[in-house]
N, C-alpha and C positions, 0 to 999 in steps of 0.2 A: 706730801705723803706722810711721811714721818716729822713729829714735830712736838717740842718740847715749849711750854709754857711756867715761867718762874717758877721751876723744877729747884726742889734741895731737895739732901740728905744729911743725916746726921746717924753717925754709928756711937751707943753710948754716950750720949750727951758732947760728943767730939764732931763739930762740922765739916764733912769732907765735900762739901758742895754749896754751896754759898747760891743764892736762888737765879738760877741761869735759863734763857731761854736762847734756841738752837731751832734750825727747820734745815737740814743739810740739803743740797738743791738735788733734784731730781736728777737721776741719771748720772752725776757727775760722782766723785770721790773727793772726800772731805776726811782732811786727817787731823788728829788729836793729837797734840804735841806739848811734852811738858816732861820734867824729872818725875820721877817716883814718888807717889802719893800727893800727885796735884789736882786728881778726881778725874783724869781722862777714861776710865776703866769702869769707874761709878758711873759717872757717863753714859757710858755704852750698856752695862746692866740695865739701868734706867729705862732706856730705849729698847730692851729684847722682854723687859716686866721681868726678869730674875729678882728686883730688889723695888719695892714701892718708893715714892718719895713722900717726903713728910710732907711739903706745899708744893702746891703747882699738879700741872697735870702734862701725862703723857699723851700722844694722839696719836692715831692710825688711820689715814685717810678721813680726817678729821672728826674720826670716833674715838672717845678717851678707853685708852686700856683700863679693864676692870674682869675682875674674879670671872665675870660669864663668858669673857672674849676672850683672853688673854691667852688659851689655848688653840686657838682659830687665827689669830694673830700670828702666834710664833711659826707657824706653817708657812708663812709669809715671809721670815725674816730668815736667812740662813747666819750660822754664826759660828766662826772659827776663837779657839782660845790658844794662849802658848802651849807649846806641848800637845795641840792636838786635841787631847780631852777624850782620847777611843777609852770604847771598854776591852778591857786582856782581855776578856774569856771568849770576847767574839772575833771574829774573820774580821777581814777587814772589806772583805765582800757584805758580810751581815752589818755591821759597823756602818755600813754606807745604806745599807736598804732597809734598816728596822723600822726606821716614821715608816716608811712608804706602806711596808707591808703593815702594820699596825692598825695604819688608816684603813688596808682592803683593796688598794691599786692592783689594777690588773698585773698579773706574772711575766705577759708576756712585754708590759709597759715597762715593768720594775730594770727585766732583763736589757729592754734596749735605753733605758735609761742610764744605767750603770757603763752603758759602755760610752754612750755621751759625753757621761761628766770624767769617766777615764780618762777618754782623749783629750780634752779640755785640759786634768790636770796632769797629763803627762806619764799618767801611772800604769806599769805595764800587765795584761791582763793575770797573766801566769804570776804574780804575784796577789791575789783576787784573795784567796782559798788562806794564805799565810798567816796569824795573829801577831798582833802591835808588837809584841818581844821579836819574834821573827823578822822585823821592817827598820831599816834606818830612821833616824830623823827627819829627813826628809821627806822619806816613803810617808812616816805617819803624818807630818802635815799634808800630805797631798789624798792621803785618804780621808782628815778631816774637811778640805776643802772640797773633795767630792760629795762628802755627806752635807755640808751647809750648801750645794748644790743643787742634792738631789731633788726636791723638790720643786726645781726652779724658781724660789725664791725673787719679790723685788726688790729687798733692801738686802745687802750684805753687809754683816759686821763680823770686823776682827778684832781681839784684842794682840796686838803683840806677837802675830803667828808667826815671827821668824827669828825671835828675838833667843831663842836656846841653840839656833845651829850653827855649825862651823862655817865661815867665812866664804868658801868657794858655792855650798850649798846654798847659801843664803843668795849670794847674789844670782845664781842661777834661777830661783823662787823669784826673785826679786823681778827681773825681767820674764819669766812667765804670767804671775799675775798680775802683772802690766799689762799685758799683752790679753791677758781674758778679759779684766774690766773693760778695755778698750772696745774686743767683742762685742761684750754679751751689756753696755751700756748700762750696769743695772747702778744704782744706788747703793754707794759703797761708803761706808764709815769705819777708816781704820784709826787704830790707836797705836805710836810710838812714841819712842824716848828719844828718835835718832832723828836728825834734823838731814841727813843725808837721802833718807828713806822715805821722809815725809815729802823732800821737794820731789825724788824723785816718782811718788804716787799723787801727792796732791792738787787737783784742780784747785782746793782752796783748803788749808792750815791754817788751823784753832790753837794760837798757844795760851796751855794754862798755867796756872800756878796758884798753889794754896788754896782751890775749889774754885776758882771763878776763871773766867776768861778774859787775858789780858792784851789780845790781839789777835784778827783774825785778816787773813787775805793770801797772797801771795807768797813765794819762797820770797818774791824782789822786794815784796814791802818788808818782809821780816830783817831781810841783807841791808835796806836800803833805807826803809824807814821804820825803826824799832820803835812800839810804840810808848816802850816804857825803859828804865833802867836796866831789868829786868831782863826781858827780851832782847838786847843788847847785850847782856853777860852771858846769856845761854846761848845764841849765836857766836858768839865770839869766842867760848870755851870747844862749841864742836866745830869751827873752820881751823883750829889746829889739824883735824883730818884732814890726810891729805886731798882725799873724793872733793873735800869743798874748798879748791884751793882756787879752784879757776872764778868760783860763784862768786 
């Protein structure tokens, strides 16, 4: 479906993506894991056409993203960031339905839509009508998850959508979009820094570092068999949490 061929990028004559090819499997969740500016984010841009790549190409059912499609494409892809990413000036009911209506979708489709991906994510109606200043943290990721929803989307990417909220919140998200990917089966590409978060979303973990990919598989192979130095240090720095004490 989605599928990346000796894909780089370079910002400024500085290489944040070394030429990587990726095809995350169908239906499953494939998580991106690596410290801060390892390119798991460049990445995922890549994959939704926000950022072109200097080599290599992107694909969409094995048609390359290009300027004609790439708009018909992204209808396709639902896409959560940190923080959310709403506009203030709108509802969080508008927030969640502006593609749809945009596109011309029926009203009375928009309306039973909206309560679908509600239920889904947990958000309660009579907060619908409220703007993002108005809503917790939480609330506002769970309104951007209804929006990269709304359209029913086959591939889902997030970058990092849990990584600003308080501890109790988080883990609560944490076991609800468990629990929809499992659902709703779709093709999901998340990006973290936590190796806690990764094992406990990934059917299969990409660890990067320095733009390229230096080990992909299981949480066991990462615990078990580190494929580099590397992956070894960054394991080992986060099983000081206690969550990975039993792993």
């Amino acid at each position: 479906m989605l599928a990346l061929d000796g894909v780089s990028k370079s910002f400024g004559g500085r290489l944040a993506l070394s030429a990587t090819s990726l095809a995350p499997r169908v239906g499953s969740t494939t998580v991106l894991l690596g410290p801060s500016g390892c390119g798991k984010s460049t990445l995922l841009r890549l994959m939704i056409g926000l950022i072109t790549p200097n080599s290599g190409s992107v694909s969409f059912d094995g048609v390359p993203l290009s300027p004609g499609n790439i708009d018909e494409t992204r209808h396709r892809i639902g896409y959560v960031i940190q923080d959310g990413g709403l506009f203030p000036h709108l509802s969080a009911r508008r927030n969640v339905t502006l593609l749809a209506g945009y596109l011309g979708r029926d009203r009375s489709w928009v309306e039973r839509r909206v309560v679908e991906v509600g239920s889904l994510a947990h958000f309660p109606a009579d907060a619908l009508d409220r703007f993002p200043s108005q809503l917790s943290g939480g609330e506002r990721q769970r309104v951007a998850l209804m929006r990269a929803l709304m359209l029913d989307p086959e591939v889902l990417l997030l970058d990092e959508p849990l990584a600003s909220l308080d501890a109790i919140t988080r883990h609560d998200l944490q076991t609800e979009l468990r629990q929809i990917f499992a659902r709703l089966r779709k093709t999901v590409v998340l990006v973290t820094h936590d190796l806690h978060e990764a094992a406990w979303f990934g059917d299969e973990i990409i660890v990067m570092r320095e733009g390229r990919i230096v080990q992909r598989g299981s949480v066991d192979d990462l615990l078990q068999r580190p494929a580099d130095p590397f992956v070894a240090e960054f394991v080992r720095a986060q099983r000081a949490d206690p969550r990975l004490v039993a792993m």
